[in-house]
C-alpha positions in Angstrom: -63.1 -53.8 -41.7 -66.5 -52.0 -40.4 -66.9 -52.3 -36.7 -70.6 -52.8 -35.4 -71.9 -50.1 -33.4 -71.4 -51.1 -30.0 -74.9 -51.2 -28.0 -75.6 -51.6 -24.5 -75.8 -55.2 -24.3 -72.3 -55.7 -25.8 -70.0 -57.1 -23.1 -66.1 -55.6 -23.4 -63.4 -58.1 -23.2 -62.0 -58.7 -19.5 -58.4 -59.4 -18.9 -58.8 -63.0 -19.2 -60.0 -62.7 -22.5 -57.1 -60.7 -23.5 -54.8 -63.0 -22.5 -57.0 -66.0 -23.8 -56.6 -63.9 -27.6 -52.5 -63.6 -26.8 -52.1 -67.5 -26.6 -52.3 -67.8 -30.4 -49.9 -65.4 -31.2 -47.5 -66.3 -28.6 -48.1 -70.0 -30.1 -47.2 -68.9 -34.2 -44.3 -67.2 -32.7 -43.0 -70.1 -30.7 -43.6 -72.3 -34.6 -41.8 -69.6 -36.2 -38.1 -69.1 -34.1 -38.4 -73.0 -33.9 -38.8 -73.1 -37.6 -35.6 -71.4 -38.0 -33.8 -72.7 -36.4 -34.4 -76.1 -37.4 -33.3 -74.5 -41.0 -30.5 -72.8 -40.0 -29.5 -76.6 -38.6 -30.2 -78.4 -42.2 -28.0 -75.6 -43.9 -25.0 -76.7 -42.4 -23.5 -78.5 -44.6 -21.4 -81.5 -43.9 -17.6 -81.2 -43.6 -16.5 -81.4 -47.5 -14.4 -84.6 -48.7 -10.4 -83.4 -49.1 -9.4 -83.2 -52.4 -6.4 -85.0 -53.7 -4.3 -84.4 -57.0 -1.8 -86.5 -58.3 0.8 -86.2 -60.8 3.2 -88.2 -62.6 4.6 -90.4 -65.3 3.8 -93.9 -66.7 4.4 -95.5 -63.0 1.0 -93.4 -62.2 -0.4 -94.0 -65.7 -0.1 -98.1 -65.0 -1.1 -97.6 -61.5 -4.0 -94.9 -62.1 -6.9 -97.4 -61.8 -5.9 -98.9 -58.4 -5.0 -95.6 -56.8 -8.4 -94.6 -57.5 -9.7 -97.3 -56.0 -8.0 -96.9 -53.0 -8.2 -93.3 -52.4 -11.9 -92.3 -54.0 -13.5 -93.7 -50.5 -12.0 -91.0 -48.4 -10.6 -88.2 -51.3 -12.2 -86.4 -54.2 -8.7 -87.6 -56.4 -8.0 -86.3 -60.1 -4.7 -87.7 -61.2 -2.5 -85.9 -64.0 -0.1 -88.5 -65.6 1.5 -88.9 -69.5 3.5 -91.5 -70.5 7.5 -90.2 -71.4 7.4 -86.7 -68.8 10.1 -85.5 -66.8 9.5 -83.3 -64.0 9.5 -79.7 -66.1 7.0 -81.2 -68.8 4.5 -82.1 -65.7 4.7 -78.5 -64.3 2.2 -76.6 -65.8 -0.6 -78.7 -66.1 0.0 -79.3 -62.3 -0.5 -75.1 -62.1 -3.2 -75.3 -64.3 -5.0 -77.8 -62.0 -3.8 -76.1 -58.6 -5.4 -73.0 -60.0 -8.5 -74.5 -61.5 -9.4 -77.3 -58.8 -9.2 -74.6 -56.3 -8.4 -75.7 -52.7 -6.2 -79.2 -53.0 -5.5 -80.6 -49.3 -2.7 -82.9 -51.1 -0.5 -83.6 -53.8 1.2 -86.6 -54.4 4.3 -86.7 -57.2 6.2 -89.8 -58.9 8.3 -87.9 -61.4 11.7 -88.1 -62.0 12.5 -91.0 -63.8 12.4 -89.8 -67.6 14.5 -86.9 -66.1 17.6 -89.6 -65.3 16.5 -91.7 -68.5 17.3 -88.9 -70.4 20.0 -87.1 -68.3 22.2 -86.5 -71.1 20.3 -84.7 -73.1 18.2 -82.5 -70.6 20.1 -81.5 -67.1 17.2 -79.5 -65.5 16.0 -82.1 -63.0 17.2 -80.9 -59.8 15.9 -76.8 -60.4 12.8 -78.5 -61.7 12.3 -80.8 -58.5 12.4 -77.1 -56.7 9.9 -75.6 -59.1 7.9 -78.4 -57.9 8.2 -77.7 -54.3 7.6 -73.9 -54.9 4.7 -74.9 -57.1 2.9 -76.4 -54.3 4.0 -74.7 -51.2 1.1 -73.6 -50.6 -0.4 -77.2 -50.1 -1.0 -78.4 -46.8 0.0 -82.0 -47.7 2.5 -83.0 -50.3 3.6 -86.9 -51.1 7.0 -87.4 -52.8 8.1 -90.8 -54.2 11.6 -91.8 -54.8 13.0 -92.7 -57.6 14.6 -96.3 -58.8 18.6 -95.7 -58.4 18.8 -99.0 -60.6 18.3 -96.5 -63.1 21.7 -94.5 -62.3 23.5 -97.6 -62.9 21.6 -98.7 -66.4 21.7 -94.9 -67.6 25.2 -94.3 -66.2 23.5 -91.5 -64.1 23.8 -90.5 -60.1 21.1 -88.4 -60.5 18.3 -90.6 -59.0 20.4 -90.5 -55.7 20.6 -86.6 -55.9 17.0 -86.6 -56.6 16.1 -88.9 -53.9 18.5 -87.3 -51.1 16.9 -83.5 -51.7 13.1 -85.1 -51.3 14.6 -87.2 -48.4 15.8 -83.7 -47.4 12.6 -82.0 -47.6 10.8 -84.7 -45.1 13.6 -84.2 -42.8 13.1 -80.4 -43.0 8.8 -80.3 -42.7 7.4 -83.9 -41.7 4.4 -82.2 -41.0 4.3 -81.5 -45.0 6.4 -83.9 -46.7 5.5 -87.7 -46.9 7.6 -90.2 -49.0 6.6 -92.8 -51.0 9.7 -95.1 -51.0 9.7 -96.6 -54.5 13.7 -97.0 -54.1 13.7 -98.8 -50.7 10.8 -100.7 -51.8 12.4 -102.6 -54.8 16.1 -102.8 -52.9 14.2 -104.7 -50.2 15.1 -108.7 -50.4 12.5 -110.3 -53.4 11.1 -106.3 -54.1 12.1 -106.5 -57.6 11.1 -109.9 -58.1 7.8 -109.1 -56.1 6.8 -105.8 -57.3 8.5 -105.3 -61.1 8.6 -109.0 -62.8 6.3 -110.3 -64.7 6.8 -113.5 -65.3 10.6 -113.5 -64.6 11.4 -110.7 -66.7 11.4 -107.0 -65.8 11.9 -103.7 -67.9 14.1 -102.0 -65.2 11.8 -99.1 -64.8 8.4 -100.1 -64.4 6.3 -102.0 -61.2 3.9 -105.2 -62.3 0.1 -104.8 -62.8 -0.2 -107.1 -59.8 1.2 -106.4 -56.6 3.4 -103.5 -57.8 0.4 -101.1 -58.7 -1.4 -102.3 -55.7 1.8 -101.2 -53.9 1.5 -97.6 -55.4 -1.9 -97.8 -54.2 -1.7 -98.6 -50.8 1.7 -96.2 -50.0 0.0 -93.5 -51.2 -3.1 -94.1 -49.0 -0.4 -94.9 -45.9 1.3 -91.3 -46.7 -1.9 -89.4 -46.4 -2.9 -90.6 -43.7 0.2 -89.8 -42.3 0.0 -85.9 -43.0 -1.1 -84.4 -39.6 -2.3 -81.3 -41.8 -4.7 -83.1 -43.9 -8.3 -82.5 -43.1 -10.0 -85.8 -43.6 -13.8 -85.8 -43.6 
């Protein structure tokens, strides 16, 4: 910019005026700092919803619409269930998912029962139950259900109980980690079979009813996470 020559009648600022020209300035800078920090505010985001996996066998395949229901308003859930699977067969996708989903805050499991249908012909259950736990011992929360010892006595099996005592075991030995789902207890109780596996007075020995036994699933599972003091709910 060209200044004017100055001439005689041109009056210099005084110290007022100096500070009268610093106003603005202090004013934009005042705008700006509050600007930003109002920005760095907004980009704090929200603590994130907990994700949930779940894996399992035809129980969670039946009861897969109701769990979701029960857990999507507090969990970002993604269940992994096939129909037929013992524990072993259920193993790698759950690594795959671990590994692809990134951080889970839980896992809950209800496997076990195709491993004591078919006990004669495949005798891996109990390792497999301990791949399991070393498959997700790096999850802060982990849900274990037990499994229907009816079935020892229909398959001529005591591997349900074994099954059952090492996951009873496990809560026993990290409560803080492991939380049971008591399938077992659940249908031994008084009326539970009646209650939560007939369907119209007839019951296939293995499965719950699409009534009150998959809103049972439901609501244990909810119960057990809210239960794990290491879960980070939102």
């Amino acid at each position: 910019m060209i200044r004017p020559a100055r001439s005689s009648r041109a009056r210099c600022p005084d110290h007022g005026d100096r500070a009268g020209a610093r106003l603005p300035l202090i004013l934009v800078a005042f705008l700006v700092v509050a600007f930003a920090a109002c920005s760095s505010s907004d980009k704090t985001s929200p603590p994130s919803t907990p994700r949930v996996l779940g894996v399992g066998d035809s129980l969670i395949v039946l009861a897969t619409a109701d769990i979701r229901t029960a857990l999507d308003a507090g969990y970002e859930t993604r269940i992994i269930a096939e129909n037929g699977q013992r524990i072993d067969e259920m193993l790698p996708p759950l690594r795959e998912a671990l590994g692809r989903d990134g951080s889970v805050a839980a896992v809950f499991v209800n496997l076990g029962t195709n491993n004591v249908i078919q006990h004669e012909t495949y005798a891996g259950a109990l390792d497999d139950l301990d791949h399991l736990i070393e498959t997700v011992a790096d999850v802060p929360c982990v849900v274990l259900t037990t499994i229907s010892t009816f079935l020892d006595t229909s398959f001529g099996s005591a591997l349900a109980g074994r099954l059952n005592a090492k996951i009873r075991a496990l809560r026993e030995q990290d409560s803080g980690k492991y939380q049971i789902v008591d399938w077992d207890a659940a249908i031994h109780a008084p009326g539970g079979v009646e209650e939560l596996m007939m369907v119209d007075g007839v019951t296939d020995g293995v499965h719950e009813n699409p009534t009150a036994g998959r809103e049972w699933f439901a609501d244990e599972y909810v119960e057990a996470l809210s239960r794990c003091p290491r879960l980070n709910r939102p």
